[in-house]
Structures are given as C-alpha cells and as structure tokens.
N, C-alpha and C positions, 0 to 999 in steps of 0.2 A: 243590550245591557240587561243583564238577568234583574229579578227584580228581590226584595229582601227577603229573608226567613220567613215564614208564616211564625206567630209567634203558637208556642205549645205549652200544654199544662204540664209540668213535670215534676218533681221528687230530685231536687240534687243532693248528696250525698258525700261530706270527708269525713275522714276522722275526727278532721278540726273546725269547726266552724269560727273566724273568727269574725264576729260580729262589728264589731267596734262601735256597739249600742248597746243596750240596758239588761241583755243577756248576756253579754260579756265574751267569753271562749265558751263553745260546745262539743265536748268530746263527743266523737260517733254522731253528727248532728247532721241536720239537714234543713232544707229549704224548698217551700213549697211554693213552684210558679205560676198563675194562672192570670192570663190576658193583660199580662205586660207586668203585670204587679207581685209582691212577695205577699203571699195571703198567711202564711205562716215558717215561726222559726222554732227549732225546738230539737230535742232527742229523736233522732233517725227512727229509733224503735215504735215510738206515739205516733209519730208522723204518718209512718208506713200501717200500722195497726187502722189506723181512720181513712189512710187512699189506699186499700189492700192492691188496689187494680189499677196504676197510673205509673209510667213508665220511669224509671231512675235512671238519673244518669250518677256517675261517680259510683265505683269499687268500693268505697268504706276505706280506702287509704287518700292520705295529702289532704288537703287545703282547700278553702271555701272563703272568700273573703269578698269582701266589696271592691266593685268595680274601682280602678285608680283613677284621679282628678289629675288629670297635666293641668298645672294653672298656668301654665303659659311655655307659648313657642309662636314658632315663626315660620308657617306652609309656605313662604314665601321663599325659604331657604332648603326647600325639598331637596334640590336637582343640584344642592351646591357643596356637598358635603367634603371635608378634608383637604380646605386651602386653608394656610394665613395662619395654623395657629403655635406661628411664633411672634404674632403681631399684637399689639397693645389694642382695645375694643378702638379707639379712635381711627389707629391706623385700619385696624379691620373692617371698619363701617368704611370709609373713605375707600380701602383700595380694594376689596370685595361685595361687601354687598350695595354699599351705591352704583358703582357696573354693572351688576345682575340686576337690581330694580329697574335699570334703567331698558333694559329686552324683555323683562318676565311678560307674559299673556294670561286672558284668562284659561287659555287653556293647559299650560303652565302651572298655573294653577289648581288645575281641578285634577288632572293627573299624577304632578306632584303628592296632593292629599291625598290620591289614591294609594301612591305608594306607602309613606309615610302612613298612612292607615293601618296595614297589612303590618308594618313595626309596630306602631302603639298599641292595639288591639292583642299582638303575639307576646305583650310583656305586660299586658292584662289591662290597658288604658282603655275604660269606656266613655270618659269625658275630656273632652280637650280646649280648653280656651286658647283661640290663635289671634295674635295679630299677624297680618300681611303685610310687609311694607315695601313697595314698588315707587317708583319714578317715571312710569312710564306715560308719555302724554295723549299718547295712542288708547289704552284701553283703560277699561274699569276692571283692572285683573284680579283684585278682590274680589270679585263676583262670584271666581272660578271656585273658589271654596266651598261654599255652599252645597255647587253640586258633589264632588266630591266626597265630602261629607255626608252626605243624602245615599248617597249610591255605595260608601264603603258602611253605613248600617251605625256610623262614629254618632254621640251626642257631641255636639259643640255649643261653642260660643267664637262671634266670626268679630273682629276687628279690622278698620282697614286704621294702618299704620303711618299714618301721611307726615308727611316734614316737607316744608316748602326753601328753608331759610339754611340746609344742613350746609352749605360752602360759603361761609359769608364772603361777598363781594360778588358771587356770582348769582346771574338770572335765576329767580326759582324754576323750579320745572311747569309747575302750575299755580293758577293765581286760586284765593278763596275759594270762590263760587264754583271752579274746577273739583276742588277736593270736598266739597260740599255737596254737589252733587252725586260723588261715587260715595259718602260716606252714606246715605240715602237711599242710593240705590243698592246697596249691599245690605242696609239696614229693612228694605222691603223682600229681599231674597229670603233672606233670615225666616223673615215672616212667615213666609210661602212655603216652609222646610220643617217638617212632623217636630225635628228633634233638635235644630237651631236656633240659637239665640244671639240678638245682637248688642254690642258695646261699644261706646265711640273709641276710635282711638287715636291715640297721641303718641306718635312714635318715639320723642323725649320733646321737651320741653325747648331744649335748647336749637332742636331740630326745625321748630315751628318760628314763623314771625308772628312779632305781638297782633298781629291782625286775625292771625288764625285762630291763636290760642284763644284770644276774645268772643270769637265767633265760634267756634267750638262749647266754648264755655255758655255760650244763650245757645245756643242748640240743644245742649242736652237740658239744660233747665226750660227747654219751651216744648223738648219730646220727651222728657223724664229720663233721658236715655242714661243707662250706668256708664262708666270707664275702663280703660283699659290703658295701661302707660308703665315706661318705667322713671324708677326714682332711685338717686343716688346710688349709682349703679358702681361708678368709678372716682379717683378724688378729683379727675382732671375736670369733669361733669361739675361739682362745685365752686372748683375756681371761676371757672369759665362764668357760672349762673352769677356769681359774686360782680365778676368783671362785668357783666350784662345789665343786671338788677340789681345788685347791690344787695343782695342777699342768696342762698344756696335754694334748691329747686324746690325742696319741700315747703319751707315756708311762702314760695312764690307762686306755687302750686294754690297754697290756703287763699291768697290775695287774690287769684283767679276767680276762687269759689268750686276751684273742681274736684275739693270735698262734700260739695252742696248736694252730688250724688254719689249714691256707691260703685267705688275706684277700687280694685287691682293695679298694684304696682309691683313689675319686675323688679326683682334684687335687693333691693332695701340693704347695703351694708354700708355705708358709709352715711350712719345716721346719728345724730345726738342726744343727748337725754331728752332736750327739745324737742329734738323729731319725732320721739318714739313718744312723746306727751301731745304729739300733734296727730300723729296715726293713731291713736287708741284711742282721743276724743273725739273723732269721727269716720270712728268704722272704718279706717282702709286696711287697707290685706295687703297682704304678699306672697309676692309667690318667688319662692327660694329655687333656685339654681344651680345647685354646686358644680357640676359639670362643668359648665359654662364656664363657672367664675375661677374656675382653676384652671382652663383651658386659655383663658386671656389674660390669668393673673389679673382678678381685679379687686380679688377680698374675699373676706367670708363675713357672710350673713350672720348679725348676733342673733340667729336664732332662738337661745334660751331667752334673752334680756325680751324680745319682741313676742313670746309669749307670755313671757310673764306678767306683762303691761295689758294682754288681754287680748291682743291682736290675734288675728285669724292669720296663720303662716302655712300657706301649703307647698306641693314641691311642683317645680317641672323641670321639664328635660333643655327648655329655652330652642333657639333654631339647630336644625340640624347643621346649619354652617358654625354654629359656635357651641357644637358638641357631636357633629359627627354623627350624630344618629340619634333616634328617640325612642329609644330601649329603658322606658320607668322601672324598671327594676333598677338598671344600673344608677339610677337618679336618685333611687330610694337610699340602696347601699350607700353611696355618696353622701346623702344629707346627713347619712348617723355618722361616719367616719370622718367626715370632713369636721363635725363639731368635736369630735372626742380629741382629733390630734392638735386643733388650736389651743383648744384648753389645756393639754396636756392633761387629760383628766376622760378615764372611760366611762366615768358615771352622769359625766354631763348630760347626756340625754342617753333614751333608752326605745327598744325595739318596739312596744307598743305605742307612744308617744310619735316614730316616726311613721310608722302603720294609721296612727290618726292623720297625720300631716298629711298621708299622701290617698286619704280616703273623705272622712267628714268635716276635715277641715279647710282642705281644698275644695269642698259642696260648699263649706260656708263660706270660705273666701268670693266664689262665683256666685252668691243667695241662692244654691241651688239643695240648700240641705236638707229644705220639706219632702223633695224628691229622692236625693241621692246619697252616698256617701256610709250608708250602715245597714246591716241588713236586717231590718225590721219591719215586719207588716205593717204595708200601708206605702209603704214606698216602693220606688218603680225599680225591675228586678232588672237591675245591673250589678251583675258577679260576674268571679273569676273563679274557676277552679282547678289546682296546680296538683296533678297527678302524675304518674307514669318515668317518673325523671329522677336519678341517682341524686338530684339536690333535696328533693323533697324525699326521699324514702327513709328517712329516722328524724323522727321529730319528737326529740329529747324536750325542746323548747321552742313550740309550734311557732309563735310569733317570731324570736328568735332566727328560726330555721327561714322563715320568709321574708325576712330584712335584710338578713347578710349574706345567706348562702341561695336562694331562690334563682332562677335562670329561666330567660323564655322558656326552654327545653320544656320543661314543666308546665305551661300553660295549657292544658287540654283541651280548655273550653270556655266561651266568654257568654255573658249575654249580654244583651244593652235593648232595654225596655221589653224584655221577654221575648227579644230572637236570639236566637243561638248564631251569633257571629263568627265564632270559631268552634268549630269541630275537630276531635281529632287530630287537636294540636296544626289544624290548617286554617284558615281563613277563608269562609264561607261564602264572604260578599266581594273579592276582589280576587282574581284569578294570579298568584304571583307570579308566575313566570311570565305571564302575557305582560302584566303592568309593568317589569323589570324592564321584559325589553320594549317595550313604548317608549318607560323613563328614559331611558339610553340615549335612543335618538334625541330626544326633549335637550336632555342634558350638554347632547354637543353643541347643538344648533345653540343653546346660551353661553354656554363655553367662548363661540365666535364670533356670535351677535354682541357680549358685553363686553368684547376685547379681555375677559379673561383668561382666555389663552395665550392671546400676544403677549399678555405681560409675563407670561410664563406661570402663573398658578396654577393654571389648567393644563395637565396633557392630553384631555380630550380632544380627538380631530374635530375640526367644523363641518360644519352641513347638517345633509340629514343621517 
C-alpha cells in the first residue's frame, strides 16, 4: 500500500477564487499552501509578486473553491449500488440493505471506501461524514472505514449505525453490550487516524430498543461523544414513533437528551413548526439529501424554512444504495433544483447559498468550521480545483457555472490537508482500476452471501 502525498508548498491559481469567506469571489486569485494549511488568499498577481519562486498549480482559467462536506452517507452501502429504487425507504431497509448488513465485513468495508473514495474526492468531496450500518454478529465491520479512509488520503467522521429492534417481534441481532463495544472500538480507531473523527450513531430511532437508545444516550454524555442519526426522514417514521411513544421522533429524541450533545440528523423533511423550534434551540443540523429523497419518494427538505430559523443545513449524497453513487456535484445541482421546482419559484434559493451548504455550512453542521469549509488563512487547505473541462470553460457566472453546470470531468485537483489527492484529474491515493476490480469480486460474493441475488435484485454471480 503506497503511502499518502508528501504534503507541498504551492501557489493554486483560477480565474475564480471562490472563497465562501470574508473575501468573497476573487477574480484571477489564488491560494497559498504551506504545510497542510492556507497561509494566504488574495490577487494571483501579489501572491506570485512575494513567492516569485514556488511552483503553481492552475492555468488562470476555472475554479478554486473549498473542499465539499458530504454530511452524510452510508460506506456501508458501497458494493450495493442500483437495487430497489422502486421501493418505499421501509420496504428498502427491509428488503435490501438489512440483507447486505447482515454479510458486510470489515473488509467490505475498508475496500468499499476505497472505492467510493476515488468518487467523492473526483467530484471535489474532501470531507465525509459516514455512518455504517451492518447486522453482522461476526464482526466489528465498522472498523473497516477508518482504514479506508486513512489510506484513500479522505477527512472523515466514522459512525457505526446500530439498530437492534428494526423487525419487531424478531430476535435482535445483538444485545447492548454487543453494540457497545464496537461503537468503542471504532470510536478508538477514529482516534488512531491523522484525519478521523468519531460520532455515535443511531441508525433511527425506531430501529433501536429503548435499552439502547438509553445507553447510547449515558454514553455519549459520559465520553462527550457528538451524534449522528437520522430524523423525520419519512411520514411512515412518525406514525410509527406516535404508535411507540406516543409522540413523533424529534421530540422523543429531546426526552432522550440526545440534543445534550452535538447531533447531525439525516433528512429533516417531515418536520413541524415545533420541530424546527426544537433543532434551532439546540444546535442540531442537517444534512439534506435530495437524491436520495427523490429516489425513494420520501419529501423534500424545507430547506429555506430550516435555515431561516438558523439551523446549520448542509448537503450529502446519503448511501450509495439510495442514490446510486456519491457524485456531490450531482447532490449539489439537486439541492438548488429540487427547492426551486417545489416552490414553483426559481428564486427560492440561489447558487451561492447552495455553494455555502455544501462547503462551510456542512463544516459547521460537523463543528468542523475552525478548520474547514472556506478558504481563508488559518485553516487547513482543503480545495478543489475545476479546470480543463467544457463545463467550466465560460464563466459568465462563476458560482453560477459551478452549481448547475460543473461535472467531475472538471475536477483537476484536490487537496485535503495540503496533499494533493488528485492530480490530473486522477486519484493519487487509490489506484482505480485495481480497486474496481477488487470491488467486483467483494460485490458478488455479498450479492450471495445476503441472498440478494436469490431474491433477484442482484444479477451479480456469487462467489469470488
């Protein structure tokens, strides 16, 4: 296994710098990298005038922008891409991915996010918050992320996604102290990993027995630990919490206490004036999905309504089983399109506004904005820069041009903490063709082992 970039001092260079900080857009601008960090932002000309002598990268045409924040998905649904989606999220938990959880490994894992790396990174993702969620009583295949993420050069944030209670009437798969131990010990991997972070996670609510959810809840208030989960995702998800608790998940969530720490919640659209007065008095985020939520028909996110109230909304691509791939670009495009055609109204939101969502707002959704999300001295140089590519070559309205029309194609070059992850429009730290065909094999052998095939979703052969 090769090992990452040496990180180098360098001069990046578009026409457009767009900062989505307190310099704003920079025509002909540039960015100065030295030893992981952005030491300065400014006019290409001054820049280059005081490092006469220090390498550039970027032509002076296309795009300079902040590293993108997946706020969430699912490495766990790597290998599983393009079943089920004529199926409602219930039926699709049920008849896909609890079968796959129930075969994933860690190695499964860690290859998975090798590949799905080599996507996110090519459509400019230098951050990703994942949960994982398996069933397997064999391993701690959470684990697997970590390295993956270590070795593909990605910042993360690692969740294991545990539901003990998802079939009522039937045996869990693992009791507390089982799912307690791997939330642990993934939370010590974490640790162990330059550029890792970990979050507890709660696969839903309705997926855990009140035993978990309890002991989850003194766990993270006895390690400080943040959250990760989703909330009112679906309307079927409130009936159900109603029928349970006798109230809908958000507010059952508050009685838990697992706003006591800072929580990330998947999807957020099937929420109330109440709710959205219950996320904004403490600090919870979301992370918006559109992909997703239009691939399972399950809603659209009020996004305007939930920033307005002050909430932190950023975007992700969600699992690759419930969007087919993790191409943030297209997740981008989608957050601004999917609110303009609800409203019937194009001006309901706009191209800089979703350029923040899917840059410094998704930093702050994660607490990671000291660090990341804008490009300004002082923070850790995580860019992207989109050159070379007939989408980026006229930029009438630079921001514009990079929200609706932008395509991998264009991604030239990434950094994530001041290595150069992708070069030349390639991927520096994972060899694709080798990892494709690894995946393949991975991919049948789950295809057979989780009866996914039997049932006919999968036309993959079995074995290896």
């Amino acid at each position: 296994m090769s090992s990452l970039p040496v990180r180098e001092e360098t001069l990046v260079r578009a026409a457009w710098v767009l900062t989505v900080g307190p310099l704003g857009d920079i025509e002909d601008g540039a960015v100065h990298v030295r030893d992981g960090a952005i030491v300065a932002v400014g006019p290409y000309r001054e820049l280059r005038a005081q490092l006469p002598g220090l390498p550039v990268e970027g032509d002076g045409t296309g795009l300079l922008v902040p590293g993108f924040v997946n706020t969430h998905t699912h490495l766990s649904e790597a290998l599983a891409t393009g079943m089920g989606s004529e199926l409602t999220l219930f039926e699709w938990g049920e008849r896909i991915v609890g079968p796959l959880g129930s075969a994933l490994t860690a190695e499964d894992a860690r290859e998975g996010t090798r590949l799905r790396a080599v996507e996110m990174l090519l459509s400019g993702v230098t951050t990703v918050n994942d949960m994982f969620v398996h069933c397997n009583p064999e391993e701690a295949a959470s684990v697997g992320v970590v390295a993956g993420l270590a070795e593909s050069g990605l910042r993360g944030v690692v969740s294991f996604g545990a539901e003990d209670a998802a079939v009522p009437g039937a045996d869990p798969w693992a009791d507390v102290a089982r799912v307690m131990a791997e939330q642990t010990a993934l939370a010590e991997a974490a640790a162990a990993a330059e550029l890792v972070s970990f979050r507890y996670g709660v696969g839903t609510l309705l997926g855990q027995s009140d035993a978990l959810l309890e002991a989850g809840a003194d766990a993270c208030r006895a390690h400080g630990w943040a959250v990760h989960t989703h909330l009112a995702e679906v309307r079927e998800e409130l009936v159900a919490a109603a029928q349970r608790w006798g109230r809908r998940t958000i507010p059952h969530a508050l009685s838990l206490g697992m706003f006591d720490r800072p929580l990330i919640a998947g999807h957020g659209v099937w929420v109330t004036e109440a709710d959205v007065e219950i996320l904004a008095a403490h600090d919870v985020a979301i992370a918006h999905n559109p992909v997703a939520n239009m691939i399972l028909g399950s809603g659209v996110c009020p996004v305007p309504r939930l920033r307005a109230a002050g909430i932190a909304v950023g975007i992700g691509t969600d699992g690759a089983a419930s969007n087919d791939g993790q191409d943030m670009l297209q997740a981008v495009k989608m957050a601004a399109l999917l609110q303009k055609v609800n409203a019937l109204d194009p001006s309901v939101i706009d191209a800089p506004t979703v350029l923040r969502m899917a840059t410094l707002d998704g930093a702050r959704a994660l607490g990671l904005n000291h660090l990341v999300g804008s490009l300004e001295a002082g923070k850790r140089a995580d860019l992207v820069l989109l050159q070379d590519s007939v989408c980026v070559s006229v930029l009438h309205d630079p921001c514009g041009q990079l929200v609706y029309g932008a395509s991998p194609r264009a991604v030239r070059a990434v950094w994530v903490d001041g290595r150069r992850v992708v070069a030349d429009h390639a991927c520096a730290t994972v060899d694709e063709a080798e990892q494709i065909a690894r995946s393949r094999a991975l991919a049948a052998r789950l295809a057979a082992a989780s009866g996914l095939r039997a049932s006919g979703f999968s036309r993959l052969g079995g074995g290896a």
